[in-house]
Each structure stands twice: as C-alpha cells, then as structure tokens.
N, C-alpha and C positions, 0 to 999 in steps of 0.2 A: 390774280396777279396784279399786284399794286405797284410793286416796285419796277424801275426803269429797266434797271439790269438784266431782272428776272426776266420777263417780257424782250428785251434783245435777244437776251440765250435762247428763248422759247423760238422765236421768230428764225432766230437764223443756227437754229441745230444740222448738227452734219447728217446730210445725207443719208452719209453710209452707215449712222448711227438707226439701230433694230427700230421697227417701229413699236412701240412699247402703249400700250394705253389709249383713253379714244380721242386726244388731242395732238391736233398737229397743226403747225405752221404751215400756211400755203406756200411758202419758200421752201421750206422743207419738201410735200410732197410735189411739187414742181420739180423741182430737181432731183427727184427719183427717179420723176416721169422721166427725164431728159436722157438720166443714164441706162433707163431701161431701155426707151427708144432707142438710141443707137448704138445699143448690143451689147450692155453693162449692166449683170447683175450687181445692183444699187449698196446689199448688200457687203461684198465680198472687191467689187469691180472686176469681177473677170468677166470673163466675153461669153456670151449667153449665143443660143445661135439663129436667132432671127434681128432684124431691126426695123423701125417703124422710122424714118428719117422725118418727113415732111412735118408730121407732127411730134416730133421730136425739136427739130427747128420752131415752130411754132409754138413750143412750152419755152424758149430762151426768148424769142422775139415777148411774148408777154411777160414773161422777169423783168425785160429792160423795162414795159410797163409799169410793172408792179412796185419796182424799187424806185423808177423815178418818181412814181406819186410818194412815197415816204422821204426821198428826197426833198423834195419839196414842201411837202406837209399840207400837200393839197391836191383835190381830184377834181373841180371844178372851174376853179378862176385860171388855171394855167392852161392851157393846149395840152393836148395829148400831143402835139409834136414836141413842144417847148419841152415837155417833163421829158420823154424818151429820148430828144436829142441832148438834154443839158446830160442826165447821165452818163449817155454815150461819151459825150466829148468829156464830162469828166472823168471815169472809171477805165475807159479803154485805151489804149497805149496810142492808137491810129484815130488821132479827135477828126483827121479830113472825109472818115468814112462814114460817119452820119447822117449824112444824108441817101447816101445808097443803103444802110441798114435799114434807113426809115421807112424808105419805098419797099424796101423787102417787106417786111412788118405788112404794110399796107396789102402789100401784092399776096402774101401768103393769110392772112389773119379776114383781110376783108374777102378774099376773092378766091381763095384756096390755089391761085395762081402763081406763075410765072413772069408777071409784066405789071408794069406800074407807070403813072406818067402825074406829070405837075403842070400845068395851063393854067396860067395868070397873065393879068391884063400887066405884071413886070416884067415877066418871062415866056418868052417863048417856049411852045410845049416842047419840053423835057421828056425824052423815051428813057422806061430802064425793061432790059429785058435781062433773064437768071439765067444762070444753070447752077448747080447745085454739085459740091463737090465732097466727097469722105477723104479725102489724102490725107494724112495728118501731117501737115506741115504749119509754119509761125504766118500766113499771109491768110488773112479774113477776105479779101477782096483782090481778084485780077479783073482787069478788064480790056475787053480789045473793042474800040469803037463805044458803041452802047452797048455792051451785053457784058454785064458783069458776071465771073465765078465767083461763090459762095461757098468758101470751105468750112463747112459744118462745126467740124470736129475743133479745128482753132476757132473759129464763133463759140462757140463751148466753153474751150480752155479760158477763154478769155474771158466773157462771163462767170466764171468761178471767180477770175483773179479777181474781176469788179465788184464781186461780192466781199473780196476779202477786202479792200481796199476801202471801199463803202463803209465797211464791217469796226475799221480801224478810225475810219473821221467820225461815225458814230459816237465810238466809247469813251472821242475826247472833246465832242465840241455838242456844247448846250444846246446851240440852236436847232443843230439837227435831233437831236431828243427831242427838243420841243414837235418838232415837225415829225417824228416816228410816232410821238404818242398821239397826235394826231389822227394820222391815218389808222392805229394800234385796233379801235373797237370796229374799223369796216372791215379790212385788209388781213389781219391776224392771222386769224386758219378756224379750224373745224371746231367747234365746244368752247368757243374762246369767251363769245358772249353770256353772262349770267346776269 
C-alpha cells in the first residue's frame, strides 16, 4: 500500500463491511469489538443477546487514543493527555467534557475502575467518581456533585461521528496526511507491515 488514499480506505473500512482476508485495520476491528460488546452484531447491527459494556467502553476510550496519535502525527513528543484531549475537543460536539472523558480513560484503561483523581502542586485534588449508563439518549455526561453518568451508548454514537468527521479533514488537508502517514507503519492494523 503506497498510495495515501489507499491506506485511508484501508484504515478506516466500515465496520459493518464482512471481514474478508488476513488484513485488517486496527480501526476497523475496534469497532467491531465496540458493536459486539454492546449487543450489535457488527455484521448486520441487530441486537445479539448478550453484551460486554466495560470493555466495550474501553475499546472507544483507546479510539480516542488511537486516532489522536494520527492526529497528531505523533506517539511520543505529545502527552497522551494532549493527543486524546485535543481530539476530544476537536471531533466531539461537547469540547467542555474532556477532561471527564480523560479521567474515565484513566479510571477504566489504567485501573479497570470507577474513580480517578488529578493532584498537582496547581490544583487541588480533583475527585471524579462513574456510574456508567446504556440509555440511549444525546448527553455523554450528567453529573450531580462529583460523580459523573457515562452514557455509553451516546459515547459510541459520537465516536462514530468523530470518525467521520476526522475522516472528512483527512481527505482534504496535507498536513494531516502527512501526520496519518506517519503513525501509518506502527498503528495500521494486522499484516500491514512487509
């Protein structure tokens, strides 16, 4: 795969498109994973009868990952907060909720948890405690006091969009090629390397 184009389409294949062959984009099966976890054959998308939520959650929490390192066009010099906040606040409709996404990430990714916290010599320590919600409604984030809802299923929806959306400044602006083909030979997916 030489070409830029080729290498986008590979990278960011639908989903719901068969798996066909022994290569696949880590976007790709991420987001299979995502709609298997909770309760979507990938497929088809109809409702399958079990779901695996937390890790389900946890394959979107590493997209925002994954996509802000090609964002960026870097997995090194930038923070791992910097890259998943800057796509946050770029790609998602609610830029104020990135920093409670983050500590999710954190609280789920590092700790397989529920709770997260910030303490710095700038700020006083910061509590975030979860609960975790399936409603399917348009609000990613309630909170009463410190304890934020996390509605899964809009966290989801919305991550699709910021893939489209990601998907769309991609195919018109250079420097983001420059920065996708970058990340292209670690990040790619399964058989990408030769």
């Amino acid at each position: 795969m030489n070409n830029i184009n080729e290498k986008i389409d590979f990278f960011f294949k639908s989903p719901t498109d068969e798996p066909i062959g022994p290569n696949f984009s880590y976007l790709y099966l991420l987001r299979r994973d995502i709609f298997t976890s909770l309760g979507y054959d990938p497929n088809t998308m109809k409702p399958i009868n079990y779901r695996v939520l937390w890790p389900g959650l946890m394959c979107i929490l590493a997209g925002i990952d994954l996509l802000g390192k090609y964002l960026e066009g870097d997995d090194i010099n930038t923070s791992v907060s910097f890259r998943f906040k800057n796509y946050y606040k770029k790609y998602f409709s609610n830029k104020e909720e990135f920093e409670i996404i983050y500590q999710l990430r954190n609280s789920m990714l590092h700790s397989f948890g529920l709770y997260s916290f910030i303490s710095n010599k700038k700020v006083k320590k910061q509590e975030y405690f979860f609960i975790l919600d399936i409603r399917n409604d348009n609000s990613i984030v309630t909170c009463q006091n410190n304890t934020y809802t996390i509605n899964i299923i809009a966290l989801c929806n919305a991550f699709e969009i910021s893939i489209d959306k990601y998907l769309e400044d991609l195919r018109s602006n250079d420097m983001l090629k420059i920065n996708f083909e970058k990340m292209f030979p670690f990040y790619a997916g399964i058989s990408t390397r030769q």
